[in-house]
N, C-alpha and C positions, 0 to 999 in steps of 0.2 A: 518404482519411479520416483517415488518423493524423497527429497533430502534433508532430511529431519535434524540429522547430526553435520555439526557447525565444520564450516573448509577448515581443515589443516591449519594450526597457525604455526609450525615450521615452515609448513611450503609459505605461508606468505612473507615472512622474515627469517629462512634460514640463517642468516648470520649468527642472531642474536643466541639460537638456539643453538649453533657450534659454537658461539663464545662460551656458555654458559658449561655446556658439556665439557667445551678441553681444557676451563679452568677449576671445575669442580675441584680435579685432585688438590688443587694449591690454596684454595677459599676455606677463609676461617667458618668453623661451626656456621654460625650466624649467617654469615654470607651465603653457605652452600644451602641452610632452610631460605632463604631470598631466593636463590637459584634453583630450588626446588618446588618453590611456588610457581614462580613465573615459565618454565617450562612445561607445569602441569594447567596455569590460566594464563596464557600468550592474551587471547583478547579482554578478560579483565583485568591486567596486570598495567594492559595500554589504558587503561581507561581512569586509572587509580594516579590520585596527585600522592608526593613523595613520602606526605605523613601517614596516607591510608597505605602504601604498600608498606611502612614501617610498621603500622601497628596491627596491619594483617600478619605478620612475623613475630611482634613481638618483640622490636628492635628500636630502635632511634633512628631519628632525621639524616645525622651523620652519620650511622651504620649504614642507610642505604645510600648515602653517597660515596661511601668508600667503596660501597661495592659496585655500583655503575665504574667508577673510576679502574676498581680490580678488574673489569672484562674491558677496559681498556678507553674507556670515554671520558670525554672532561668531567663530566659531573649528570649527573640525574637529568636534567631536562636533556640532554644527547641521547644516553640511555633511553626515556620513554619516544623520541622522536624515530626510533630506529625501531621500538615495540608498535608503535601507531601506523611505520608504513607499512602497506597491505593493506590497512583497515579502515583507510583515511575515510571512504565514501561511505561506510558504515557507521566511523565513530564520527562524523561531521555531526550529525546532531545532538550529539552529547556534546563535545568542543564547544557548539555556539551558546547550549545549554547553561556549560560552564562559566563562559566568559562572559553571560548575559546575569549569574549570579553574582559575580564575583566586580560587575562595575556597578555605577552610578545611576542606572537607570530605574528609573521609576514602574511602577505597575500599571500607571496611566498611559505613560510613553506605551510602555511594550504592546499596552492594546491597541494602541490606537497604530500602531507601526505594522502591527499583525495585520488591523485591516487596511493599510494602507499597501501592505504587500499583496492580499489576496487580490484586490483592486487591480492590481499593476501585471498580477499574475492573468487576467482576466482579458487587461487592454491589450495586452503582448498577443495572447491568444488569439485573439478575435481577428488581429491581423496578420497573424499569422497562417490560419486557417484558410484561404482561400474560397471564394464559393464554390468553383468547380470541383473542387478534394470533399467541399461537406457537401455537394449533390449527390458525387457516387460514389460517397458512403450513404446517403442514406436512401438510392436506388438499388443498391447491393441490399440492404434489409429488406425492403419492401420488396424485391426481387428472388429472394431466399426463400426455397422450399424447406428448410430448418433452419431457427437461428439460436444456436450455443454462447450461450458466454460465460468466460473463463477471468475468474482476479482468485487472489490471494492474498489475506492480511485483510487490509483495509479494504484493498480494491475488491474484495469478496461481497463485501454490503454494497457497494457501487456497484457490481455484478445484479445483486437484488433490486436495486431501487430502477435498474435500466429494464428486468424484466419487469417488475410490478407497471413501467410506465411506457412498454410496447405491446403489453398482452392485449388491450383491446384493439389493438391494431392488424396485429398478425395472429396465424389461428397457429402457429409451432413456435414458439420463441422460449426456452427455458434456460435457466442460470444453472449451472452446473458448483457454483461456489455454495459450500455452507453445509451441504448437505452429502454426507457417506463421503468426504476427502476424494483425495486425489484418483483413487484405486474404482470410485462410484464415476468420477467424471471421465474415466478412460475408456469403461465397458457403454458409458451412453457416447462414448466418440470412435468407437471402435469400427463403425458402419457407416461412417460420416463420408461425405463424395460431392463430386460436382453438383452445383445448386445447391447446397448448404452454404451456410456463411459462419464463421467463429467468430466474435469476436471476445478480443482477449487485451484485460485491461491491466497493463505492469509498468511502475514506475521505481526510480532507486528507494528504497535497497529492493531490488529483484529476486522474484519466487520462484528458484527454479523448476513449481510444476507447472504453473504458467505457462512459463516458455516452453517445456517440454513437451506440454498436450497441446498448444497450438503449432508445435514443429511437426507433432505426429497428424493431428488433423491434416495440417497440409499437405503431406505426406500423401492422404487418402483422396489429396482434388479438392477438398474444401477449401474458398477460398477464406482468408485471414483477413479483420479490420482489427487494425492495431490502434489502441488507444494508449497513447505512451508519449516520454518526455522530449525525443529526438531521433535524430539518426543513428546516434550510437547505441541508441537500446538493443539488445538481444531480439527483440521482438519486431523492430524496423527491417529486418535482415530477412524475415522470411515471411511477412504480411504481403497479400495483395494488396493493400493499400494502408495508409497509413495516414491519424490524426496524431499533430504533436501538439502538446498542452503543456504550458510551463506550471508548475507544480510546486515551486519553492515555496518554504517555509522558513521562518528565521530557526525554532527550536524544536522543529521535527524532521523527519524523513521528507515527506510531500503533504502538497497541501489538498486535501479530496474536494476542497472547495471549488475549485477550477472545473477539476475533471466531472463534478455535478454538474457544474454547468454546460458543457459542454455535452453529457449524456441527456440533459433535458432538451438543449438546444433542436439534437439529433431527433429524440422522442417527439417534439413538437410537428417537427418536419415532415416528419414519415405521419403523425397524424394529420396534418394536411394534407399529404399527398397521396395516402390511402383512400382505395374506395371503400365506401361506407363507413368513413369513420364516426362520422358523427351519428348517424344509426348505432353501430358498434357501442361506444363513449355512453347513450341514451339507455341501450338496454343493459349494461354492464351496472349504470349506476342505480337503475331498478329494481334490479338483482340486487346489489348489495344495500339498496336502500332502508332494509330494516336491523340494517347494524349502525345508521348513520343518528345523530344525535339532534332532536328536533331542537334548530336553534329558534327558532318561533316562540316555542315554550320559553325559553330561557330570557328573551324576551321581555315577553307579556307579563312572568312570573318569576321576575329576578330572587325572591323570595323563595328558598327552596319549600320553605315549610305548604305555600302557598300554589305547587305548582300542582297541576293535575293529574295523576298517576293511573299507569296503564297495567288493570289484572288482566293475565289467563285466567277464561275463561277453567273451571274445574272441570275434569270430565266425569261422568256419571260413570257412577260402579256397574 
């Protein structure tokens, strides 16, 4: 079920890959180690400005422009433009990467733009959201005799942090991310059915086990809450319902800051609308209360040397 090994980069820019191949026979030495690179790394080759694919080969600036030219393009930046399509919405965060090193921008700037973007990312959301889309979702949870959740990559710890903060809400809710891969979360989804609920958190670039085990869930009657970027997602297509969250980041993939908030938003809610949650919440935290850190002490006795220190008891032979 899982896709471990990277799509074809012929299928996504066959051209490049039959220029390469019908001019092999006529390309000097030099040129054919170019052209033998670049059909053995299609998506690193897009990724490399003209001096790192030279001296990945061992050639000059102007050897590999003769050779863009030899497969028939003006010059090197044609050449990588024609490697980059396919991969545009995977290499966009390398691109913005690049061209955020390569200008005038300060390290001051970029933070403060970073969070002035999460920010925007957040006010977009909010109205975007609807109340009526975020009631039932979160009457679908608290209505759910199982609740699955399914991320990959990042969205796998975003899977964690939404069960750590539904468990004393609901008495079935487990993340399926993190632990025994894709092959662990297919045999705990394999019996899933009506009155279950999955949800399943994917944003670009998209994991194809994600999608795949919330295709198959649904499959079983369980209904899908999609936490994702839009309509176009893979995962908007076959969710019962669906949250979109803008997720932009200037020099990453997505930004998980959003989609936190919007997983707490949801946890809050259902903790309000739960019976006995604040029972629940009380004895959950008495339970864990002697892993908790007495801030009282810390306190009274800022002075570690000074603080009052807690033995076991020894037990008798």
């Amino acid at each position: 079920m899982s896709r471990h090994s990277p799509r074809s980069p012929v299928a996504a820019e066959p051209a490049i890959a039959a220029r390469i191949t019908a001019a092999m026979a006529v390309l000097t030495p030099v040129h054919r180690r170019m052209g033998e690179f670049v059909l053995a790394n299609q998506f690193r080759a897009a990724t490399m400005r003209i001096d790192e694919l030279a001296n990945a080969v061992g050639a000059s600036v102007a050897t590999a422009n003769r050779f863009a030219r030899a497969l028939g393009f003006d010059g090197y930046p044609a050449f990588r433009e024609a490697l980059v399509r396919g991969f545009e919405a995977t290499l966009a965060p390398v691109e913005r990467l690049r061209s955020a090193q390569e200008s005038q921008t300060t390290g001051d700037e970029l933070f403060g733009a970073s969070l002035e973007q999460a920010a925007a990312n957040l006010s977009t959301t909010r109205h975007a959201i609807d109340n009526a889309a975020a009631q039932a979702a979160v009457e679908a949870i608290i209505a759910a005799r199982r609740v699955f959740i399914l991320g990959s990559g990042a969205s796998a710890f975003l899977a964690s942090l939404m069960e750590h903060n539904l468990l004393p809400y609901h008495d079935n809710v487990q993340s399926l991310a993190l632990i025994g891969g894709p092959t662990h979360a297919a045999r705990r989804l394999f019996n899933a059915r009506k009155g279950d609920l999955v949800i399943a958190i994917a944003f670009p670039r998209y994991v194809d086990d994600t999608i795949e085990l919330a295709r198959r869930a649904a499959s079983l009657g369980a209904d899908v809450l999609a936490l994702t970027d839009g309509p176009a997602s893979p995962l908007a297509v076959l969710a019962t319902r669906s949250l979109f969250i803008r997720a932009e980041r200037r020099l990453a993939a997505t930004s998980e800051a959003t989609v936190l908030a919007v997983i707490e938003a949801l946890c809050d809610a259902v903790a309000y609308r739960a019976k006995r949650s604040a029972q629940s919440a009380a004895e959950m935290t008495g339970f864990v209360l002697p892993w908790l850190t007495d801030t009282s002490a810390l306190r009274d006795h800022p002075n570690p040397s000074t603080r009052p220190t807690t033995t076991k008891a020894k037990k008798k032979p």
